[in-house]
C-alpha positions in Angstrom: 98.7 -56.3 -46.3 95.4 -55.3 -44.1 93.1 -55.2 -46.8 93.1 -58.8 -46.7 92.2 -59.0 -43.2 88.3 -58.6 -41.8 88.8 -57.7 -38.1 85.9 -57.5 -35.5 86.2 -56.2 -32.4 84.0 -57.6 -29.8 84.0 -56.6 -26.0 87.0 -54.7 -26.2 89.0 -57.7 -28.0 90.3 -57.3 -31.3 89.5 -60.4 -33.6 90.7 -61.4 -37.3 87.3 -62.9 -39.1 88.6 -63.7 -42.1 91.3 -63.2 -44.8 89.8 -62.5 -48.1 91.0 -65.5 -51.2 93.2 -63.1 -52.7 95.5 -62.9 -50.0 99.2 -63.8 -51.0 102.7 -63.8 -49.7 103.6 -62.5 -46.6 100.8 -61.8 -44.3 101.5 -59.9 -41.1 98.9 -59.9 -38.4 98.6 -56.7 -37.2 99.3 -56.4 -32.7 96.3 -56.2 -30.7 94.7 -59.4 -32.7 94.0 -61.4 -30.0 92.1 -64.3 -31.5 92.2 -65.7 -34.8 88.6 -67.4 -35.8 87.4 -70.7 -37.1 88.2 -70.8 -40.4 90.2 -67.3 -41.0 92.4 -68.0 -44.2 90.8 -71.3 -44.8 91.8 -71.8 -48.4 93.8 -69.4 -49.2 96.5 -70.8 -51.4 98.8 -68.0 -52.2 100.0 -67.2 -48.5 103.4 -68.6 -48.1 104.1 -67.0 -44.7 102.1 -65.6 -41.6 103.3 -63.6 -38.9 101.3 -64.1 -35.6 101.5 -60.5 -33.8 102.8 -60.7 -29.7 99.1 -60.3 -28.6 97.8 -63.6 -30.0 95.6 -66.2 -27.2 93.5 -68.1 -29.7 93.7 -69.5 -32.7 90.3 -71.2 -34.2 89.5 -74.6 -35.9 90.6 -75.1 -39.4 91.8 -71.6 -39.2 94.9 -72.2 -41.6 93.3 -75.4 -43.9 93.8 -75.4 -46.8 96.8 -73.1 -46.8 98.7 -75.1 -49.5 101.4 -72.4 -50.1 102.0 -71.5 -46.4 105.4 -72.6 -45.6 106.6 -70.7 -42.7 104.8 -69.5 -39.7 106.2 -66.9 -37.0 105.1 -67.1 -33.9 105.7 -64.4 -31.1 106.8 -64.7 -27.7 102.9 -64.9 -26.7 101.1 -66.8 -24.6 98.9 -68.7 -27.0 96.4 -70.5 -24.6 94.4 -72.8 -27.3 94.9 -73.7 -31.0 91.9 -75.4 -32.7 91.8 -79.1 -34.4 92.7 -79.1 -37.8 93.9 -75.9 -37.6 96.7 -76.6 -40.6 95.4 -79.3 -42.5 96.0 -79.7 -46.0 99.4 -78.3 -46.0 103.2 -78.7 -44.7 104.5 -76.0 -43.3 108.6 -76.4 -43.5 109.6 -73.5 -40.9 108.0 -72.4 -37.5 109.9 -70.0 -36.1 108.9 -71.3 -32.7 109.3 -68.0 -29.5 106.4 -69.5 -27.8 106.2 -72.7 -25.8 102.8 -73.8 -27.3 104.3 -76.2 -29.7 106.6 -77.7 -26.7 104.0 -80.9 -26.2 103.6 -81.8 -29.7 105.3 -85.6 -30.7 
């Protein structure tokens, strides 16, 4: 749901901010985000699934910590050029559905 979502947009770029603590469930990241900030749904505990939209280059530091619910994440065919450190600390996530090759180099 959108309501949840703070978006900025900043030279033309769309950027997700923030997700507000009430978030739960699914959460579907509208297309045309292209960068998800530092710290964006840190601690949120009642997400159980994100769905990255196709437009996606950056995700921030720590931007999923603390997601302790957050069990699956879908990610696009899109070419995600950086993910931050501890971007999903504090949590296990048990499915990635994985159209992207950013994950390829991880042990």
């Amino acid at each position: 749901m959108n309501n949840w979502l703070r978006i900025e947009n900043n030279s033309g770029e769309s950027i997700l901010v923030e997700c507000t603590k009430d978030a739960h469930g699914d959460v579907v990241i509208p297309n045309g985000i292209t960068q998800i900030m530092d710290n964006a749904f840190k601690n949120c505990p009642l997400i159980t699934s994100i769905t990255l939209p196709n437009s996606i280059q950056k995700i921030g530091k720590n931007a999923f910590a603390g997601c302790e619910s957050l069990t699956r994440l879908d990610f696009p065919q899109a070419v995600v050029s950086r993910i931050g450190g501890r971007c999903f600390v504090g949590h296990i996530i048990f499915e990635v559905s994985k159209k992207t090759q950013v994950f390829d180099t991880c042990p």
